[in-house]
C-alpha positions in Angstrom: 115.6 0.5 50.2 114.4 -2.9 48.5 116.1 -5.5 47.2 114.0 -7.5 45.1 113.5 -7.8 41.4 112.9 -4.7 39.3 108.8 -4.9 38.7 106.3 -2.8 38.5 104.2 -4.1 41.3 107.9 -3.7 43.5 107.5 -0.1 42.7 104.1 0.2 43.5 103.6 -1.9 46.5 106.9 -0.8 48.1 107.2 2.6 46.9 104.1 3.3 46.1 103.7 5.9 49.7 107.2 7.1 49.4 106.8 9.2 46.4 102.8 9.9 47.7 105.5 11.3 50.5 107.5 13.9 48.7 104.4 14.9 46.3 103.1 15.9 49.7 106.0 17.8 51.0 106.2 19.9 48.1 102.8 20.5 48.4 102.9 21.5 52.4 106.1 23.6 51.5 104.2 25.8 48.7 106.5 24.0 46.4 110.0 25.9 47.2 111.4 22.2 47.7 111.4 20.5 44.8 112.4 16.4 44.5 113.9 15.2 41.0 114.4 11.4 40.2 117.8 11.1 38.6 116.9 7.0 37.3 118.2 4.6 34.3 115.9 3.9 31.3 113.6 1.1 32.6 112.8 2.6 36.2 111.9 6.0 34.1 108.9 3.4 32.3 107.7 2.4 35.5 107.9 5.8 37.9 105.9 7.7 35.0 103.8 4.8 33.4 104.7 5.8 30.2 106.9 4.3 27.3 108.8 1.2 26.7 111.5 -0.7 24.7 112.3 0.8 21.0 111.0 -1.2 18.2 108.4 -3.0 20.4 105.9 -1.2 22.3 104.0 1.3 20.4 104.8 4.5 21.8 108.2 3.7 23.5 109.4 7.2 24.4 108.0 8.4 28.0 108.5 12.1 26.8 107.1 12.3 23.4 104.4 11.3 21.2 106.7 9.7 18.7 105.9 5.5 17.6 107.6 2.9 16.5 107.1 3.3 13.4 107.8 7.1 13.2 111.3 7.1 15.3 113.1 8.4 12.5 110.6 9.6 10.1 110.9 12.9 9.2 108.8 15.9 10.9 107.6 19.0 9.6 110.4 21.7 10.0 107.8 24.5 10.3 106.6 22.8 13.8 110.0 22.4 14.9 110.2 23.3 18.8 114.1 24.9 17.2 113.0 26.9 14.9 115.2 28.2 12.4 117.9 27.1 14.4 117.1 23.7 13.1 119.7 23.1 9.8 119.8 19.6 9.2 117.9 18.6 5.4 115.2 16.8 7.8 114.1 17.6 11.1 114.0 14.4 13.8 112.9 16.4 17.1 109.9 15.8 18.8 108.2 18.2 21.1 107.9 16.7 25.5 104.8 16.0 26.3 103.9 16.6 30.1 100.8 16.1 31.8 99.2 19.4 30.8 99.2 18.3 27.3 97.5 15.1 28.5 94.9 16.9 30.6 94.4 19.1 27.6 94.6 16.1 24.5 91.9 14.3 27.0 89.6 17.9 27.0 90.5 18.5 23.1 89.4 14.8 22.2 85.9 15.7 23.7 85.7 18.8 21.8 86.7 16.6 18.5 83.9 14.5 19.1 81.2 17.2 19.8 82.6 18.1 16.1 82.9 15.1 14.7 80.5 12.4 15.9 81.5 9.7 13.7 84.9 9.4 15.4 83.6 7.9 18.3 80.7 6.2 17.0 82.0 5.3 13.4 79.7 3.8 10.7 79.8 0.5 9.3 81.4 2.2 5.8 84.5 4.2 7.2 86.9 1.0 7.1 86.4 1.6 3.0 87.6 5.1 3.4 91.0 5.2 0.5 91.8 8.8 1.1 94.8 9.9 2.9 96.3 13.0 4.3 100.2 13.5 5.1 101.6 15.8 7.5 105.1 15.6 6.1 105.6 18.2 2.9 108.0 15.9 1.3 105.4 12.9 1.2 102.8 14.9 -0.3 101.5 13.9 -3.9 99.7 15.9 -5.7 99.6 13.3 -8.8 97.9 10.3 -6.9 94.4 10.2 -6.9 93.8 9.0 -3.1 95.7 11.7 -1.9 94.1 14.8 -1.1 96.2 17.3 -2.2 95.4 15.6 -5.3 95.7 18.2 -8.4 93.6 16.8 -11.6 94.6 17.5 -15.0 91.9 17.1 -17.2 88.4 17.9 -16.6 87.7 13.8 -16.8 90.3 13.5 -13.5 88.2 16.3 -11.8 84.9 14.7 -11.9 86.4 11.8 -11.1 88.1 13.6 -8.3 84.6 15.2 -7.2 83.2 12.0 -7.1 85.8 10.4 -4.6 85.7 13.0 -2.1 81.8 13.2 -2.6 81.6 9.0 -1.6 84.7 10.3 1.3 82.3 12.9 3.0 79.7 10.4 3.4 81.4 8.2 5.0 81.8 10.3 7.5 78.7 11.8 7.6 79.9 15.0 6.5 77.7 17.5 3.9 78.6 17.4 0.0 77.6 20.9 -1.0 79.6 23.6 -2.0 82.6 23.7 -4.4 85.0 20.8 -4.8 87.2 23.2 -3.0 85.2 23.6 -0.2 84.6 19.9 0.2 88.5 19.2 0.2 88.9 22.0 2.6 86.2 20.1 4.9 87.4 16.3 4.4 90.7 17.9 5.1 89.6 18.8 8.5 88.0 16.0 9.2 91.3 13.4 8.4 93.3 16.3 10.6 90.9 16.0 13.1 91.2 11.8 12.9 94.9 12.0 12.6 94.6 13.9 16.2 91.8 11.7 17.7 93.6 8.5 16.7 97.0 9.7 18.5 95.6 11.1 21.3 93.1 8.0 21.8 96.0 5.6 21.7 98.8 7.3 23.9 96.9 8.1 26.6 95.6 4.5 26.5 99.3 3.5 26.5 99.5 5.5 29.8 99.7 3.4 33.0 98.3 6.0 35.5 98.7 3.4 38.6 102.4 3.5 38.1 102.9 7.6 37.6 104.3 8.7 40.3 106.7 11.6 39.2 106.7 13.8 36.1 108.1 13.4 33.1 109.5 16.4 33.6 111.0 15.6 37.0 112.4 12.0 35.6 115.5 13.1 34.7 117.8 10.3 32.6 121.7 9.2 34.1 123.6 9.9 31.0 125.9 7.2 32.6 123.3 4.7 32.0 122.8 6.4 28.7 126.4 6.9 27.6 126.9 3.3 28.0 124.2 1.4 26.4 124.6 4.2 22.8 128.3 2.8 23.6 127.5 -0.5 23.1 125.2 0.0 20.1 127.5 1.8 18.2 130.0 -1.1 18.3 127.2 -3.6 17.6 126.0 -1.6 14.9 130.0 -1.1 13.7 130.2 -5.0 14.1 127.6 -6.0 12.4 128.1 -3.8 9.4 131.5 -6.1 8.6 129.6 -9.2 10.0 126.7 -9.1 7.1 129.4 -8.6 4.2 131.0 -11.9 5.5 130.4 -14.8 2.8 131.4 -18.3 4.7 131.6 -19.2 8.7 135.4 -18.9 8.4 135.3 -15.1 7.0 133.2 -14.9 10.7 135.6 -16.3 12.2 138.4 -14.6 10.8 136.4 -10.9 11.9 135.9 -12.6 15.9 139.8 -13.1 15.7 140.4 -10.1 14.5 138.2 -8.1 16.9 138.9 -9.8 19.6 142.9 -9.7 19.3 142.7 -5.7 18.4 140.5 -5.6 21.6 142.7 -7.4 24.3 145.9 -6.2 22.8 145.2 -2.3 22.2 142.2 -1.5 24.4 141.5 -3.2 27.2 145.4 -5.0 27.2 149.0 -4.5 25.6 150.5 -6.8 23.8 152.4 -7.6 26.7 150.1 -8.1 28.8 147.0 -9.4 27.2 143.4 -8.8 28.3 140.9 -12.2 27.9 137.5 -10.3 26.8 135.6 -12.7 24.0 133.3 -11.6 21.4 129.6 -13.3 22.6 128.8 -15.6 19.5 126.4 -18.4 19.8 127.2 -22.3 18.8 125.8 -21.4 15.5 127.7 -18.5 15.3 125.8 -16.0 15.4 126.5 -12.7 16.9 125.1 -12.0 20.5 124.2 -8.8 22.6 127.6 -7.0 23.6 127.6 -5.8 26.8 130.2 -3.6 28.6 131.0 -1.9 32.1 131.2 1.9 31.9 134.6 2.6 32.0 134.9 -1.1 29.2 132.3 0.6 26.8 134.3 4.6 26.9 137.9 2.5 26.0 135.9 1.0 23.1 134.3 3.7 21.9 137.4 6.2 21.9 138.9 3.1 19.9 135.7 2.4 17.5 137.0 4.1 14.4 140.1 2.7 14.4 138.0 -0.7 15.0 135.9 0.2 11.9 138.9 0.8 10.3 140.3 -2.4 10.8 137.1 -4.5 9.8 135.5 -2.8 6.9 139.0 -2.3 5.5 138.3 -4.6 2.3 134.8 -2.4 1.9 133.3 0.8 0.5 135.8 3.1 1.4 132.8 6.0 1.1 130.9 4.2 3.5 134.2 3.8 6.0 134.9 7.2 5.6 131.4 7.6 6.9 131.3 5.5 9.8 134.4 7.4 11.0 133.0 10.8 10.5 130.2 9.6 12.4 132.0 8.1 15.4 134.0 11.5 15.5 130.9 13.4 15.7 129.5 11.3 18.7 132.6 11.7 20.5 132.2 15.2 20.0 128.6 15.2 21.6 129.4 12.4 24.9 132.3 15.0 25.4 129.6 17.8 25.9 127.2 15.9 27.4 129.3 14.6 30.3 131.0 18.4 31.0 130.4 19.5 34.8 129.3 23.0 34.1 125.9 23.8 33.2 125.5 25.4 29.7 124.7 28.7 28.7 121.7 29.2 26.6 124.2 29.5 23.2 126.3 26.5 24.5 123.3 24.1 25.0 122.1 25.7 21.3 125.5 24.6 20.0 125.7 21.3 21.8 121.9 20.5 19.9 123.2 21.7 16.7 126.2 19.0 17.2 123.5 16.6 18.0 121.6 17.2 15.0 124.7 16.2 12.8 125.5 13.1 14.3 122.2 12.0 14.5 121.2 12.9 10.5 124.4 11.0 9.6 123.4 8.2 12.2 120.0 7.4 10.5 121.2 7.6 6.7 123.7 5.1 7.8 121.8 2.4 9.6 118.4 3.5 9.9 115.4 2.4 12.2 117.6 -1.1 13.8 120.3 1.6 14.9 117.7 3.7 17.2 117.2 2.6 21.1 115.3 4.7 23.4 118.6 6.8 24.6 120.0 7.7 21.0 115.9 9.1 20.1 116.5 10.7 23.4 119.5 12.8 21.4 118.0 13.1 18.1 114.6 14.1 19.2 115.8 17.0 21.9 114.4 15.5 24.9 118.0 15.5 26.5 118.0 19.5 25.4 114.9 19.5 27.1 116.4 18.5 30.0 119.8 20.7 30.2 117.7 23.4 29.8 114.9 22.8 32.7 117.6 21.6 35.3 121.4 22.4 33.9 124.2 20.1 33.8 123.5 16.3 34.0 126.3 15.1 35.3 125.1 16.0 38.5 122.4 13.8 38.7 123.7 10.6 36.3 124.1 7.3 39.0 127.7 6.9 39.5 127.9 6.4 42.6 124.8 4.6 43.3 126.5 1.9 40.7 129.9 2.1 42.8 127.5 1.0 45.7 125.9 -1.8 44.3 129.4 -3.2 42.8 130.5 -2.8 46.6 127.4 -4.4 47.8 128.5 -7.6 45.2 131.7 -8.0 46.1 130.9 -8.0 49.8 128.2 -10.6 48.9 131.0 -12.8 47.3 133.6 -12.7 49.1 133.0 -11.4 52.8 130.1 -13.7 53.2 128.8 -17.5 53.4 125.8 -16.1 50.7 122.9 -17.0 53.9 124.8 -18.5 57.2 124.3 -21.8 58.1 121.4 -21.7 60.1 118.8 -23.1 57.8 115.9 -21.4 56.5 112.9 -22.0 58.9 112.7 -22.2 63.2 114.5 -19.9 65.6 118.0 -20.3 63.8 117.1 -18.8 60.7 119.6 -16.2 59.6 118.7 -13.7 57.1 120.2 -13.2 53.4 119.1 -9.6 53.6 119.4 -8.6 57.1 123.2 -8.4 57.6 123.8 -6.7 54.7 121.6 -4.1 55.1 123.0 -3.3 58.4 126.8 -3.3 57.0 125.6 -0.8 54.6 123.7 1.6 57.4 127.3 1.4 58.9 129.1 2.7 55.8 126.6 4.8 54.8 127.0 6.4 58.2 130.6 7.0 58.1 130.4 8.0 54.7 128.3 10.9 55.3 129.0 11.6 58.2 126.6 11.4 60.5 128.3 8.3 62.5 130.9 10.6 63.9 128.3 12.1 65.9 128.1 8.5 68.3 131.6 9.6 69.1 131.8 12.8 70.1 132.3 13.8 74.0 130.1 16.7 73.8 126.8 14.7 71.8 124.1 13.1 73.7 123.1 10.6 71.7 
């Protein structure tokens, strides 16, 4: 146990030989014991050296392939992992990527550039290269020039057309013989096989191998952690819906009041007995990150629609009626997620197919600022992914390692003098550290157990 702030270089230089540790217990054991690491979002980024915050690094999810700027484009519903069990009008998932498919991207993209030379060496003309190939079906056009499932028309366009993919080839040092057909057929290959290269050149340079010690496989997300932080982006995203149709500073503060009072009076208070919470807003008045406690952020979301209700009132009531179908369907997925049983193999179909919904009328309604690295984690499967590989996850979320620190806090704050009064240096230093960590052997002792054993007639201790 360290306390110390949350860095990578904490992980590595004081954790670093426990997880070297259990790698090599599995290993003497023939692998019949097997260690998972239940953690929260940003201790996931540093134990597997992948990923990173949504909407800023450029491959942000540790499990997928996906970018920033691809988190809710659409993917091609014939390489869907669901198969036809995927209904929604446009598919979101991703497939995991583990550290096979690394080992074998690495061993592919050497293969690649055997084929294609010019992708690791390319010439001084590629940069003028106008062509472009789309994996999507729906962004395919087969009326713009540049693209090449380009169709011509006239026999003028298919000269022209020749011509193009002619000057395309030798850029990349490709042959121009044959038919035009064969020549698309080859300069598609070749912008497949860049499309491939590029991705795989670029994630696994995103890859911090110093800082991998589990799999991704075995780094298993606390759908506490998770629950609350989609929580609190719902209601942001709720809030600042009615906050960008305000006009003047006093229709703001008219919405703060009115959040605020519906807030402290029917979710975390009664109106007879008043709870003080206060919508963050800057001196400009500007809205601020909302943050909320676990059991906080469920009261408000169980409330949200009613809150949506009461603040986009004067608004599209299409769009309201939206929002609030929305909201219903997440409830309908956090109460799934959270259940205590595992799933059978039609339940955890079911509970994707329930994902897929909310998350299809999620994007249409707010789009790329709505997604965080938990909610991609719903819409793109990986959270399937996981149900399926280890069963229920309520098992492993971090309740009760967050009752422990909030214990640990209070003790802090109000059973200690924060550090003694010996000073900081000679032989009456006291420690910061030292007595806690001794106070919390002693409860974790009696907790579990194992203290009982001191007192016990018939123990030789």
């Amino acid at each position: 146990m360290a306390m110390a702030k949350d860095t990578k270089e904490l992980y590595r230089n004081e954790f670093g030989d426990f997880f070297l540790f259990l790698k090599e217990y599995e290993r003497e054991k023939g692998f019949k014991v097997k260690f998972l690491f239940p953690q929260d979002m940003s201790s996931i980024w540093k134990t597997t050296g992948r990923g990173g915050t949504a909407k800023v690094k450029s491959f942000p999810c540790y499990c997928c392939a996906v970018t920033t700027s691809s988190l809710v484009s659409a993917q091609p519903k014939e390489k869907c992992f669901r198969g036809q069990r995927c209904k929604q009008p446009v598919c979101y998932h991703h497939p995991m990527i583990c550290d096979e498919t690394i080992q074998h991207w690495e061993e592919e993209k050497q293969q690649l550039e055997q084929q294609y030379p010019y992708l690791s060496t390319p010439g001084p003309d590629l940069h003028k290269s106008q062509v472009f190939l789309s994996s999507i079906n729906e962004l395919r056009d087969e009326l713009n020039p540049y693209d090449i499932q380009y169709q011509p028309s006239t026999l003028e366009e298919g000269i022209q057309f020749n011509s193009f993919i002619n000057t395309e080839l030798s850029y990349r040092h490709l042959p121009t013989n044959g038919t035009i057909r064969e020549k698309r057929e080859r300069l598609r290959s070749a912008l497949e096989a860049e499309q491939i290269y590029g991705l795989m050149t670029k994630l696994v340079a995103s890859i911090d191998h110093e800082s991998a010690f589990c799999a991704v496989s075995d780094a298993i997300p606390c759908i506490m952690h998770g629950g609350n932080r989609i929580n609190e982006k719902l209601f942001m995203m709720v809030l600042l819906e009615a906050w960008d149709s305000c006009v003047t500073n006093r229709d703001r503060e008219r919405l703060i009041e009115a959040v605020e009072n519906y807030i402290n009076c029917g979710v975390f208070g009664t109106p007879e007995s008043k709870a003080h919470w206060k919508l963050p807003v800057s001196k400009e008045l500007e809205l601020e990150t909302v943050s909320f406690t676990a059991w906080r952020g469920k009261k408000v979301i169980d409330k949200l629609s009613d809150i949506a209700h009461l603040i986009m009132l004067d608004q599209d009531q299409t769009r309201l009626r939206q929002w609030q179908t929305m909201i219903s369907k997440y409830l309908d997925v956090m109460k799934f997620a959270f259940r205590h049983e595992d799933f059978s193999d039609d339940e955890l179909e079911d509970f994707q197919d329930l994902i897929d919904e909310w998350f299809y009328l999620y994007v249409q309604l707010v789009g790329l600022p709505g997604i965080t690295n938990y909610i991609h984690l719903l819409g793109a499967g990986h959270l399937y992914f996981y149900i399926k590989k280890w069963g229920s996850l309520y098992r492993y979320q971090q309740q009760g390692w967050e009752m422990k620190n909030s214990v640990i806090a209070s003790f802090i704050m109000r059973r200690t003098r924060k550090g003694g009064s010996g000073g900081k240096y000679g032989p009456a230093h006291t420690s910061r550290i030292e007595p806690l960590l001794k106070w919390f052997r002693r409860s974790t002792a009696w907790a579990t157990g194992d203290a009982t054993a001191y007192f016990l007639e018939d123990e030789v201790v």
